[in-house]
BAVEXDREN-354991 format. One record per atom (N, C-alpha, C, O): atom name; x, y, z. Coordinates in Angstrom, 1 decimal. Example, Ala and Ser with C-alpha at 12.3 -4.5 7.8 and 13.67 -1.06 7.14 Angstrom:
2
NODE   atom     east    north       up
NODE      N     13.2     -5.7      7.8
NODE     CA     12.3     -4.5      7.8
NODE      C     13.2     -3.3      7.8
NODE      O     14.2     -3.3      8.5
NODE      N     12.8     -2.2      7.1
NODE     CA     13.7     -1.1      7.1
NODE      C     12.9      0.0      7.9
NODE      O     13.4      1.1      8.0
***
This chain:
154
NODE   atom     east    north       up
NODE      N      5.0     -9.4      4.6
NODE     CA      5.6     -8.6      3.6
NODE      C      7.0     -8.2      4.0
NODE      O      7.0     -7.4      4.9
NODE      N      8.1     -8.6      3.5
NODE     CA      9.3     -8.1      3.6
NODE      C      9.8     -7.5      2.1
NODE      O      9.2     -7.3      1.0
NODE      N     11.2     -7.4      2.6
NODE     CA     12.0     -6.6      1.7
NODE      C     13.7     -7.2      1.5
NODE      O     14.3     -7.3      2.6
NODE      N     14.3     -7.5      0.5
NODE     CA     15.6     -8.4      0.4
NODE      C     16.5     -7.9     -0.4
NODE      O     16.1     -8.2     -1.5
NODE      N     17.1     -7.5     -0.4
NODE     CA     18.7     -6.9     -1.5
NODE      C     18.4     -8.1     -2.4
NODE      O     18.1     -9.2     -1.9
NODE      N     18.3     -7.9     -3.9
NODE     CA     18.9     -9.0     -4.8
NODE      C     19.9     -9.3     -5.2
NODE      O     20.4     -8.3     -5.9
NODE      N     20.5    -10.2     -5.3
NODE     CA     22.2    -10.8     -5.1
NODE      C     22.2    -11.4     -6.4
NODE      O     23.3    -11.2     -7.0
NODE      N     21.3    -12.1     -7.3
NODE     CA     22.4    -12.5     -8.6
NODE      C     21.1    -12.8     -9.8
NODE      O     19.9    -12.4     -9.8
NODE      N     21.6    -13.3    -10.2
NODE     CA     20.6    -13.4    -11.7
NODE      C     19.5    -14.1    -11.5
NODE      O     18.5    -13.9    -12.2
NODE      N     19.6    -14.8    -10.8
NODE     CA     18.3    -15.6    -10.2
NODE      C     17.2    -14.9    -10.2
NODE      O     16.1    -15.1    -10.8
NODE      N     17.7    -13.5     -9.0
NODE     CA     16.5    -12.9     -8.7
NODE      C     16.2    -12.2     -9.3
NODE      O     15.1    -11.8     -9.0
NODE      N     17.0    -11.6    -10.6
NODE     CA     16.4    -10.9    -11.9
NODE      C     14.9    -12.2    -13.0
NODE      O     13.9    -12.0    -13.7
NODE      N     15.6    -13.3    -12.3
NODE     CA     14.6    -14.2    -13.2
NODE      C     13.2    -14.7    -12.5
NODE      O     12.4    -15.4    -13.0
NODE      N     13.0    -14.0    -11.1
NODE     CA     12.1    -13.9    -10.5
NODE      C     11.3    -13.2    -10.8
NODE      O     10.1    -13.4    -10.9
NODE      N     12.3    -12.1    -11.2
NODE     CA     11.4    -10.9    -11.8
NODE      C     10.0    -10.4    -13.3
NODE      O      9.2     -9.5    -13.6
NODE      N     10.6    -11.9    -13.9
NODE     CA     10.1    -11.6    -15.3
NODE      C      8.1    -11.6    -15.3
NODE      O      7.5    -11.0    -16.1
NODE      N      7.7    -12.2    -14.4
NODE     CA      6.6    -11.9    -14.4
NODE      C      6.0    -11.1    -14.3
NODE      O      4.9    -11.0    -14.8
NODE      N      6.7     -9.8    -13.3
NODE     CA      6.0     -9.0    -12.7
NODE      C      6.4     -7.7    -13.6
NODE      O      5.7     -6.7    -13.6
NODE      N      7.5     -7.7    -14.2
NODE     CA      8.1     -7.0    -15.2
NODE      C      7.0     -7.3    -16.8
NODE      O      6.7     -6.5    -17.7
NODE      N      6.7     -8.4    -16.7
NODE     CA      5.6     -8.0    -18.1
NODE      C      4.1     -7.7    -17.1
NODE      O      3.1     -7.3    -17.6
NODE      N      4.3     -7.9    -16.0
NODE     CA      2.9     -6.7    -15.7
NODE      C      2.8     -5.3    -15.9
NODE      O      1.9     -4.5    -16.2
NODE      N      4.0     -5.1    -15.7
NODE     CA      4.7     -3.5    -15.7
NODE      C      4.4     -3.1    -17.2
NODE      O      3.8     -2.0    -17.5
NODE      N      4.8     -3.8    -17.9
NODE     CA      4.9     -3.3    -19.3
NODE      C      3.4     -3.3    -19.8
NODE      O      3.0     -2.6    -20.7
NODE      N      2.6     -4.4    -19.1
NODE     CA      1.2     -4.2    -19.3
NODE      C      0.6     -2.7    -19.1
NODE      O      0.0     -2.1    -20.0
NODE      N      0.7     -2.4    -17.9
NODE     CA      0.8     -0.9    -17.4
NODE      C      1.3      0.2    -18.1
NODE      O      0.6      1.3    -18.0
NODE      N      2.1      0.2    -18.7
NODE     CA      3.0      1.2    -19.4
NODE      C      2.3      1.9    -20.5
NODE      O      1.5      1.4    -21.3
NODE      N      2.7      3.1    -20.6
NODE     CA      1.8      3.7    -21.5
NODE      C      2.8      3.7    -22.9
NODE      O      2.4      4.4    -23.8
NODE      N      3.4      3.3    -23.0
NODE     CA      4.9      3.4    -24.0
NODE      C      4.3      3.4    -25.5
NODE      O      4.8      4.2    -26.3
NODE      N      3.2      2.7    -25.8
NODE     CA      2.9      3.2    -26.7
NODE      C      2.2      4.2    -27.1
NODE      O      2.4      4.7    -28.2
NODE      N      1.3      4.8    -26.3
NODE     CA      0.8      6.1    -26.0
NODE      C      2.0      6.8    -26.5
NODE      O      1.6      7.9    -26.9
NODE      N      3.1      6.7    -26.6
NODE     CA      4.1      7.6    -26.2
NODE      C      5.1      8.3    -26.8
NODE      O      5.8      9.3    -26.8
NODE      N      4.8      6.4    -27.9
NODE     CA      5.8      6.1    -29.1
NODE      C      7.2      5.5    -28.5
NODE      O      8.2      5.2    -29.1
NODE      N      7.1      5.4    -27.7
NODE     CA      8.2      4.7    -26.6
NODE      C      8.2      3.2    -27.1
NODE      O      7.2      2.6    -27.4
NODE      N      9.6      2.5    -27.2
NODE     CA      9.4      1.2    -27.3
NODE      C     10.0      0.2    -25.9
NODE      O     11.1      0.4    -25.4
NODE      N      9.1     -0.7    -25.5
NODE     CA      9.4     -1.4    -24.1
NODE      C      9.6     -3.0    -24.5
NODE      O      9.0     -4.0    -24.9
NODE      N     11.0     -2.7    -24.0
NODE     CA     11.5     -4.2    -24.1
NODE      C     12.0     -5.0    -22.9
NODE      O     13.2     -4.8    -22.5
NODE      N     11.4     -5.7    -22.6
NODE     CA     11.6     -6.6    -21.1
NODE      C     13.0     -6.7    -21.7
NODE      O     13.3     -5.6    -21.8
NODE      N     13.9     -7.5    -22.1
NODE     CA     14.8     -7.8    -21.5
NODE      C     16.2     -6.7    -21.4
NODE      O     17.3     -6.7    -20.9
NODE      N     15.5     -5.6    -22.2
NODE     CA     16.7     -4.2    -22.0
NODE      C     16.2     -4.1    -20.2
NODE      O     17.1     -4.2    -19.4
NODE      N     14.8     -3.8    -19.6
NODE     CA     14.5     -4.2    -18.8
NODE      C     15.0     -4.6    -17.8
NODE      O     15.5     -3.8    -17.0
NODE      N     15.0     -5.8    -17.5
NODE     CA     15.6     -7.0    -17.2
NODE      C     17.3     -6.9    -16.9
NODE      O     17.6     -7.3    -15.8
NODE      N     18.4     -6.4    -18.1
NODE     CA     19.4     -6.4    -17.9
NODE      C     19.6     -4.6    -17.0
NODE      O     20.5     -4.3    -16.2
NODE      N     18.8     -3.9    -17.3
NODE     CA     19.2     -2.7    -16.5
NODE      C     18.6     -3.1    -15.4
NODE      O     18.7     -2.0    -14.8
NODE      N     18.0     -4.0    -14.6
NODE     CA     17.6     -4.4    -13.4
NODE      C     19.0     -5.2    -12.9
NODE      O     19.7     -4.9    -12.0
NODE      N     19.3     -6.4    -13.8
NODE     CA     20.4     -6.9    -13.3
NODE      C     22.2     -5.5    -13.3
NODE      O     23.3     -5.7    -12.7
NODE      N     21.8     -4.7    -14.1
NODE     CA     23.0     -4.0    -13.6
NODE      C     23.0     -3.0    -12.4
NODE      O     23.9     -2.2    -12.2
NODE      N     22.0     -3.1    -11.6
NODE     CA     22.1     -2.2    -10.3
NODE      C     22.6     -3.6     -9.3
NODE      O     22.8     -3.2     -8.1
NODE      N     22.7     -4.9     -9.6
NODE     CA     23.0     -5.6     -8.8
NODE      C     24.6     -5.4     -8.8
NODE      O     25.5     -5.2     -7.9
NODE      N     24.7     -5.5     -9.9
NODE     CA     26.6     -5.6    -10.4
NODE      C     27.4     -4.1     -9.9
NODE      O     28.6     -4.0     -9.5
NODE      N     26.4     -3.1    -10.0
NODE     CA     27.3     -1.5     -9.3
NODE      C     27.7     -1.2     -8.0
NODE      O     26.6     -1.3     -7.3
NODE      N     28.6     -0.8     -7.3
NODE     CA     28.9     -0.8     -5.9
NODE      C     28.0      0.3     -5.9
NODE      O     28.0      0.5     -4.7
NODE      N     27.2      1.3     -6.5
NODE     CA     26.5      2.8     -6.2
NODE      C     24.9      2.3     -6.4
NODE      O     24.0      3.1     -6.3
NODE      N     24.7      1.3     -6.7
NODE     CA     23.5      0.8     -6.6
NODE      C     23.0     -0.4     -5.9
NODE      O     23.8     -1.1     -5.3
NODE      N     22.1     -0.5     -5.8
NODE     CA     21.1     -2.2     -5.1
NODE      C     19.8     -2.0     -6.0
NODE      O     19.6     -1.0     -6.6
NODE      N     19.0     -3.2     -5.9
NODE     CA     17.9     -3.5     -6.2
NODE      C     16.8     -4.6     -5.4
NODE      O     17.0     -5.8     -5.3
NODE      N     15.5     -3.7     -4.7
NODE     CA     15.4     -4.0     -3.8
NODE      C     14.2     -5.0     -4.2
NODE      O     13.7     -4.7     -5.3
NODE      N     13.7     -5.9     -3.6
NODE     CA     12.6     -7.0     -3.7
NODE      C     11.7     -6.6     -3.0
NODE      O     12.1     -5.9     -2.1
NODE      N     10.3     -6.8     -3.0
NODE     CA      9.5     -6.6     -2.3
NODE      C      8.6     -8.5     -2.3
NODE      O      8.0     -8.9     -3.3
NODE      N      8.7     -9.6     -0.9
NODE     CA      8.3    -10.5     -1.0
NODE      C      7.2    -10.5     -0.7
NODE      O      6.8     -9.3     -0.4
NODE      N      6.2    -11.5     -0.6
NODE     CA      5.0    -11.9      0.0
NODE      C      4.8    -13.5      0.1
NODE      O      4.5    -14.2     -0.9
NODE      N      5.0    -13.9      1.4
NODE     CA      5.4    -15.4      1.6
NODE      C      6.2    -16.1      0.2
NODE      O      5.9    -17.0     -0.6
NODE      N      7.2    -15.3      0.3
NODE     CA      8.3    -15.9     -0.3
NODE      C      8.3    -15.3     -2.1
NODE      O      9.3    -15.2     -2.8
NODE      N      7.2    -15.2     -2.5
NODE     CA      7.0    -14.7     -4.1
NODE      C      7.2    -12.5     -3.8
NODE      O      6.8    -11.7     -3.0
NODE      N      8.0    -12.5     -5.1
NODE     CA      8.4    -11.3     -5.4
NODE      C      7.0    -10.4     -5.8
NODE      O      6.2    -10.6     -6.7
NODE      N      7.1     -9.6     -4.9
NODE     CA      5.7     -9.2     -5.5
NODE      C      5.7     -7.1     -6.3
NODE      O      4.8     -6.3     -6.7
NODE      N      7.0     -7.0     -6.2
NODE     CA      7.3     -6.0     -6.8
NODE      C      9.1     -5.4     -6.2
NODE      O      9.6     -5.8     -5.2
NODE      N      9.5     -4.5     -6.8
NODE     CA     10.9     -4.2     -7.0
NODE      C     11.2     -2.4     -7.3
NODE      O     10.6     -1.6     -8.0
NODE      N     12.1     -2.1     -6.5
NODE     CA     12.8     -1.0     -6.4
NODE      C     14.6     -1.0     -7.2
NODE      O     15.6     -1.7     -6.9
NODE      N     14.4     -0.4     -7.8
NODE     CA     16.0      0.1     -7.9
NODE      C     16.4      1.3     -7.8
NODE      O     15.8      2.3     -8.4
NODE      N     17.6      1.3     -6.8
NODE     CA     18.3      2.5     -6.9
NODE      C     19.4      3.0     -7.0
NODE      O     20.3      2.1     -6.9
NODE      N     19.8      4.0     -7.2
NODE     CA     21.7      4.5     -7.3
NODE      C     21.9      5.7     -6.2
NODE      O     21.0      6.1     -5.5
NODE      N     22.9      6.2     -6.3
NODE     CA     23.2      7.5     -5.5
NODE      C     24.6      7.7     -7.1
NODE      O     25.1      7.0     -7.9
NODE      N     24.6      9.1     -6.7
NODE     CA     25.3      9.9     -7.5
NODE      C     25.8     11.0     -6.9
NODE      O     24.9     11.4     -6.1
NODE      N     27.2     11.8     -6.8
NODE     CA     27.5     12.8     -6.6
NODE      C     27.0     14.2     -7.2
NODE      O     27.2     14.5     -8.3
NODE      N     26.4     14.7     -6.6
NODE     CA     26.0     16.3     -7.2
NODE      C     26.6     16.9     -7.9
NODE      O     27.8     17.2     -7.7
NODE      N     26.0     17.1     -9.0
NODE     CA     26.7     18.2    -10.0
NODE      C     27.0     19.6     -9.2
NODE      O     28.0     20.3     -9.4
NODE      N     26.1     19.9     -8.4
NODE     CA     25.8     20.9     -8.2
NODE      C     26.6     21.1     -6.5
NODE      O     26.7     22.3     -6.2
NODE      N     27.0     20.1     -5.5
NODE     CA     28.0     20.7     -4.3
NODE      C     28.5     19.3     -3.9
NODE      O     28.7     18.3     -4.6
NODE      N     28.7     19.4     -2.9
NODE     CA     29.4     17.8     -2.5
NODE      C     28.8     17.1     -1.7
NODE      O     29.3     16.4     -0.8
NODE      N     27.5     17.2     -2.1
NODE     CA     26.3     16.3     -1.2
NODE      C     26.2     14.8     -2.1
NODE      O     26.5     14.9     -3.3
NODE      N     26.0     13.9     -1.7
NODE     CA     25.6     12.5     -2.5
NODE      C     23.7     12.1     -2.6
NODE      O     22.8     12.2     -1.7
NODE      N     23.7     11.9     -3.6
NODE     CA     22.0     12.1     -3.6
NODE      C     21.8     10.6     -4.4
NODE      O     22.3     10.0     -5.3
NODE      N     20.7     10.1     -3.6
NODE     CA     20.5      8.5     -3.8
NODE      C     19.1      9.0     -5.2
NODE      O     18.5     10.0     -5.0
NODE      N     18.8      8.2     -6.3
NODE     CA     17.9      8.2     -7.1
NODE      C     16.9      6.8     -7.4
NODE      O     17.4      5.8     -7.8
NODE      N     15.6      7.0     -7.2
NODE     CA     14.8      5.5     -7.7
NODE      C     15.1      5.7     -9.2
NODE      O     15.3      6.7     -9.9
NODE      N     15.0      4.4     -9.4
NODE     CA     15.3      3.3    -11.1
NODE      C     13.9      2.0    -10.5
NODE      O     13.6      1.4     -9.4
NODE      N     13.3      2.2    -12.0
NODE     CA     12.5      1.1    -11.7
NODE      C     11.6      0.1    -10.8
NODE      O     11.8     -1.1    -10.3
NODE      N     10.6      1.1    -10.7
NODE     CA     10.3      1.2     -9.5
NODE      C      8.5      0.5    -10.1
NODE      O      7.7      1.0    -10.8
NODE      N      8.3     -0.9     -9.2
NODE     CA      6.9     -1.4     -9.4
NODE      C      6.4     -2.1     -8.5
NODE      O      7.2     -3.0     -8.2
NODE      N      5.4     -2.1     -7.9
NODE     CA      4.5     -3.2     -7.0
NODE      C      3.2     -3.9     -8.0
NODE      O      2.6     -3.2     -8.9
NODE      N      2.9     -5.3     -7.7
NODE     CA      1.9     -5.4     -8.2
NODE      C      0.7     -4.8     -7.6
NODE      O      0.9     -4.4     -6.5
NODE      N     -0.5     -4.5     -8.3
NODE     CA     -1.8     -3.9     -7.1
NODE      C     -2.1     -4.2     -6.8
NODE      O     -3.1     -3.5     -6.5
NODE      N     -2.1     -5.4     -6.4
NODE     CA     -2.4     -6.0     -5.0
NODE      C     -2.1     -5.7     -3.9
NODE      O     -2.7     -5.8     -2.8
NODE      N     -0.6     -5.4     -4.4
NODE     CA      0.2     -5.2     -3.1
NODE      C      0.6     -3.7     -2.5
NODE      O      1.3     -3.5     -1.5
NODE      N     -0.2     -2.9     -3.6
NODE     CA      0.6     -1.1     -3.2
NODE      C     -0.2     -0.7     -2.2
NODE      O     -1.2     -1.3     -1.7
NODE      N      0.3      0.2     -2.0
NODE     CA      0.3      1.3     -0.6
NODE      C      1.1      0.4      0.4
NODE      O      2.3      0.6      0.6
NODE      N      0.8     -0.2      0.8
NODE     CA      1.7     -0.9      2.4
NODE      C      3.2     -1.4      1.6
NODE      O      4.3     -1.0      2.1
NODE      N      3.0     -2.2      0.4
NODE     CA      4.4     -2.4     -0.3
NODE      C      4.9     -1.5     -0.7
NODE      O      6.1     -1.7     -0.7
NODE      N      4.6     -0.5     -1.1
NODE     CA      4.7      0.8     -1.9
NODE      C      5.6      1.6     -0.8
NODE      O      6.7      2.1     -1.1
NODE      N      5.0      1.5      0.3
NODE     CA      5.5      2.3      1.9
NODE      C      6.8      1.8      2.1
NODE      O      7.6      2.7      2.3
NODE      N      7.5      0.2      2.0
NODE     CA      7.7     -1.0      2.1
NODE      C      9.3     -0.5      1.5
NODE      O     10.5     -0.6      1.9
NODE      N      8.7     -0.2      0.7
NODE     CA     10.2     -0.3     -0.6
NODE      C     10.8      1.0      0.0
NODE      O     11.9      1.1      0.5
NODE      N      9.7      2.3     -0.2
NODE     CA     10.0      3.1     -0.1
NODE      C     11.2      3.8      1.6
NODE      O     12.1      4.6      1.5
NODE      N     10.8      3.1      2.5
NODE     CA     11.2      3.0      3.8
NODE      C     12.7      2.6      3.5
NODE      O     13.7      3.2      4.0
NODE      N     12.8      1.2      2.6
NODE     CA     14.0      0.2      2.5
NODE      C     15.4      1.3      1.6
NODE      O     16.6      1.3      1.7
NODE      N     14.6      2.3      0.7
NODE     CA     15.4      2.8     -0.1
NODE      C     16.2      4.6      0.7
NODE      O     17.2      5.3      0.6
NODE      N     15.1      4.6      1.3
NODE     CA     15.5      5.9      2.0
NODE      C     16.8      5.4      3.5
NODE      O     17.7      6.2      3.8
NODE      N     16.6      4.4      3.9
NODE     CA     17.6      3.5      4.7
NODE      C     18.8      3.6      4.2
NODE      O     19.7      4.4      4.6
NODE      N     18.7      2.5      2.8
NODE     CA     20.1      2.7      1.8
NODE      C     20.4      3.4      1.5
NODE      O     21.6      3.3      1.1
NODE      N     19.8      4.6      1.3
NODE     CA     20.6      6.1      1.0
NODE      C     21.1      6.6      2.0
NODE      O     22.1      7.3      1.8
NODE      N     20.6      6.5      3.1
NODE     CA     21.1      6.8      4.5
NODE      C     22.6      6.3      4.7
NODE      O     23.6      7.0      4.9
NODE      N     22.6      5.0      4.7
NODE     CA     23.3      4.1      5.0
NODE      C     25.0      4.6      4.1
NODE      O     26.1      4.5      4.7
NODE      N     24.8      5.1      2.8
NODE     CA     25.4      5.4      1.7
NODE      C     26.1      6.5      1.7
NODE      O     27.0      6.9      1.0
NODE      N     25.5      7.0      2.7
NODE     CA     26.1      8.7      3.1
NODE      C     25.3     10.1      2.3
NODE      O     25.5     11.3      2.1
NODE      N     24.3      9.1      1.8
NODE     CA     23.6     10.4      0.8
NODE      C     22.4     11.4      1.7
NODE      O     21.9     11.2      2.7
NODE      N     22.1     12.7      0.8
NODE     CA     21.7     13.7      1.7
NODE      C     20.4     13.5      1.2
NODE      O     19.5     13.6      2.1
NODE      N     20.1     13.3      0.0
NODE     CA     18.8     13.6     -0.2
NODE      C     18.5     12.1     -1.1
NODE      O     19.4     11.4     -1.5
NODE      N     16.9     11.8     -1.3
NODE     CA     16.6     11.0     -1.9
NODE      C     15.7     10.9     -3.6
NODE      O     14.5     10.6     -3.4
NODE      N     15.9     11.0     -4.3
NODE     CA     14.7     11.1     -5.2
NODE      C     13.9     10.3     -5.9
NODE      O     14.5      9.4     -6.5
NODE      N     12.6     10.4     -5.9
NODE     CA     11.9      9.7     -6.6
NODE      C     11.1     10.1     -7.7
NODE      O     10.9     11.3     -8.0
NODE      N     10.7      9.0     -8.4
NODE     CA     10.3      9.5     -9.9
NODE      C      8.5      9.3    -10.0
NODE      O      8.0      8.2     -9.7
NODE      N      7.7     10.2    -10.4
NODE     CA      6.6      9.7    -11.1
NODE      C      6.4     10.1    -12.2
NODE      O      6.3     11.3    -12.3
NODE      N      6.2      9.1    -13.7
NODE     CA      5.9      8.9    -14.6
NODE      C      4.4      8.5    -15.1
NODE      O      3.6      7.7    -14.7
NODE      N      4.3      9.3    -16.1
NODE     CA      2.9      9.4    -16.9
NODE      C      3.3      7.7    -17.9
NODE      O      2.5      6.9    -18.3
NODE      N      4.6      7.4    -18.1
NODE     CA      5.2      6.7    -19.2
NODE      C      4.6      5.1    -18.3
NODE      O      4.0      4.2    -18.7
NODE      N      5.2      5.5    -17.1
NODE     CA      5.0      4.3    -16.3
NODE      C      3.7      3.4    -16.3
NODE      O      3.6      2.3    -16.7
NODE      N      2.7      4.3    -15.8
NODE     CA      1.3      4.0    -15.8
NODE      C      0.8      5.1    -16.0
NODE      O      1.4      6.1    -16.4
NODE      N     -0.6      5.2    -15.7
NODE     CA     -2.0      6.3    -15.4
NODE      C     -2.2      6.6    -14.1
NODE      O     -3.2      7.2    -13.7
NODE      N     -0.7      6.2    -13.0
NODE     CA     -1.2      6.6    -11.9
NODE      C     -0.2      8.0    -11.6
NODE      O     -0.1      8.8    -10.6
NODE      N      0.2      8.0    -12.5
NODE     CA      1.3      9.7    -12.1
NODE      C      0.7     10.4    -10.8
NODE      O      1.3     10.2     -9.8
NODE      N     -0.5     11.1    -11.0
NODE     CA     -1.1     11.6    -10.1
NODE      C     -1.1     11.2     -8.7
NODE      O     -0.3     11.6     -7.8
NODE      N     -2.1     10.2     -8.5
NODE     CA     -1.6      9.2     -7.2
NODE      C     -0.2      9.4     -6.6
NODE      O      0.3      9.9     -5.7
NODE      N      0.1      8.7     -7.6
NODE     CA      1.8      8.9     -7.0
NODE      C      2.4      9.8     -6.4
NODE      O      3.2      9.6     -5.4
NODE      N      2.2     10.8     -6.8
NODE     CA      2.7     12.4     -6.7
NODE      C      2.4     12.3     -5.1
NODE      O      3.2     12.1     -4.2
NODE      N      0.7     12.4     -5.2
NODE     CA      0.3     12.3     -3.9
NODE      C      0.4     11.7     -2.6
NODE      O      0.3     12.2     -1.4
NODE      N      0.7     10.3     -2.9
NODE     CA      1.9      9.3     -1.9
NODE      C      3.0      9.8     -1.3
NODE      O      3.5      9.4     -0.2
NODE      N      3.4     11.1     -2.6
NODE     CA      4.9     11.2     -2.2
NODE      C      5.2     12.3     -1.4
NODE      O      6.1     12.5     -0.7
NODE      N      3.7     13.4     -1.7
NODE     CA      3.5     14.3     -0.6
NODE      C      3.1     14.3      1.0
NODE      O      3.3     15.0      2.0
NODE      N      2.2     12.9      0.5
NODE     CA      2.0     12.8      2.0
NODE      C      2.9     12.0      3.1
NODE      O      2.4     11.8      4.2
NODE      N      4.5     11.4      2.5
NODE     CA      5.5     11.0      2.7
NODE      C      6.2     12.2      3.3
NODE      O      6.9     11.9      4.2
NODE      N      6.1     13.4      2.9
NODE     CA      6.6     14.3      2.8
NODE      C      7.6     14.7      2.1
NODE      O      8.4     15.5      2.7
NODE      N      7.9     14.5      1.0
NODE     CA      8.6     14.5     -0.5
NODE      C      8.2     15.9     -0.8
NODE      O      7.1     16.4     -0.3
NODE      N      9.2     16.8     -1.8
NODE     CA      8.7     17.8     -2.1
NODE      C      8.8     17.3     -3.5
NODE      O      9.4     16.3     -3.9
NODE      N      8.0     18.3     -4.3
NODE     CA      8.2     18.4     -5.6
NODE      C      9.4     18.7     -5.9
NODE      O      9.9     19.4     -5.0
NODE      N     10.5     18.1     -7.4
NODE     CA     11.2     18.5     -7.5
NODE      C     11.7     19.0     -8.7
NODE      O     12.5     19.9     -8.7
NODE      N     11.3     18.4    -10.0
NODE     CA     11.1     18.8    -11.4
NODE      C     10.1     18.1    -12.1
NODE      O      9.4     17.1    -11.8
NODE      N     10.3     18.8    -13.1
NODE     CA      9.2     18.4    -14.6
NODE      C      9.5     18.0    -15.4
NODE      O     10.5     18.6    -15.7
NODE      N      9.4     17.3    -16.0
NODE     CA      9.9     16.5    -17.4
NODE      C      9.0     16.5    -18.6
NODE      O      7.9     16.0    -18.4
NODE      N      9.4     17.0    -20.0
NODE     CA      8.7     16.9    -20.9
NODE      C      9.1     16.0    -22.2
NODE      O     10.3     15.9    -22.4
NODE      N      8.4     15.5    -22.8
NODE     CA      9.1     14.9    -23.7
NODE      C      8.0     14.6    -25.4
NODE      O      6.8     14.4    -25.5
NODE      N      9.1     14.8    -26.4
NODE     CA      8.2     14.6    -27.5
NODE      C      8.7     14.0    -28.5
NODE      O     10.0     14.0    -28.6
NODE      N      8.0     13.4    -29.4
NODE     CA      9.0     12.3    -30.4
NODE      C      9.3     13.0    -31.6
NODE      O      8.6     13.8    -32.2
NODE      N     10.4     12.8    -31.9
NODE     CA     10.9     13.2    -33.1
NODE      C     10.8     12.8    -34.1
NODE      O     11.4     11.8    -34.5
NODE      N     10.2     13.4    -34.7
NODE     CA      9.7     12.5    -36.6
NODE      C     10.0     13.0    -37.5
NODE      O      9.8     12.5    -38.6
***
């Protein structure tokens, strides 16, 4: 199991498989959310094109077996730089050790970036594993850091 920067469109077209598993996953309708692979897709390919972003691969003898994106941003709030996950999936096959995998590769790149802190997201929207996740991220030693609510407007 490695981990690879993705460099061009190619490896966004690697991606399309594993990206309609994701959407399989997704609770978007639950949600009233609409999920469209290739908005998807092109916001995957634009963390390749930003100098404040990458998007990272997760291989398994050679097939992509899930994907991280991330950015860093300047603080609204002092003059720290703080790196953020975008799009963030393993197949389950492959989580926890890939999951560890990405997670390792992204906290590097933020390092690497000059950023102070790292953040990660768990989403109810994503899947049904919110929970889990949370938990991964504590025992990573992540702290909690906000809440997010959301409701549709009709």
């Amino acid at each position: 199991m490695i981990v690879r920067t993705a460099i061009n469109q190619e490896d966004i077209e690697d991606l399309k498989p594993i990206v309609l598993q994701w959407k399989a996953e997704c609770n978007g309708d639950g949600m009233g959310i609409s999920l469209v692979p290739d908005r998807h897709y092109a916001g995957l390919a634009s963390l390749i094109e930003r100098e404040n972003a990458a998007l990272f691969l997760l291989l398994v003898e050679g097939v992509v077996v899930g994907y991280m994106g991330i950015e860093y941003f300047k603080s609204p709030l002092g003059d720290q730089r703080i790196a953020n996950e975008h799009y963030w999936y393993v197949l389950e096959k492959f989580r926890g050790r890939g999951s560890l995998k990405l997670v390792d590769c992204a906290r590097w790149w933020a390092k690497r970036q000059g950023c102070s802190h790292l953040i990660m997201n768990a989403s109810t929207l994503a899947s049904g594993l919110h929970d889990k996740v949370c938990r991964f991220y504590e025992r990573i030693g992540m702290q909690k850091f906000e809440t997010s609510y959301i409701k549709e407007i009709v």
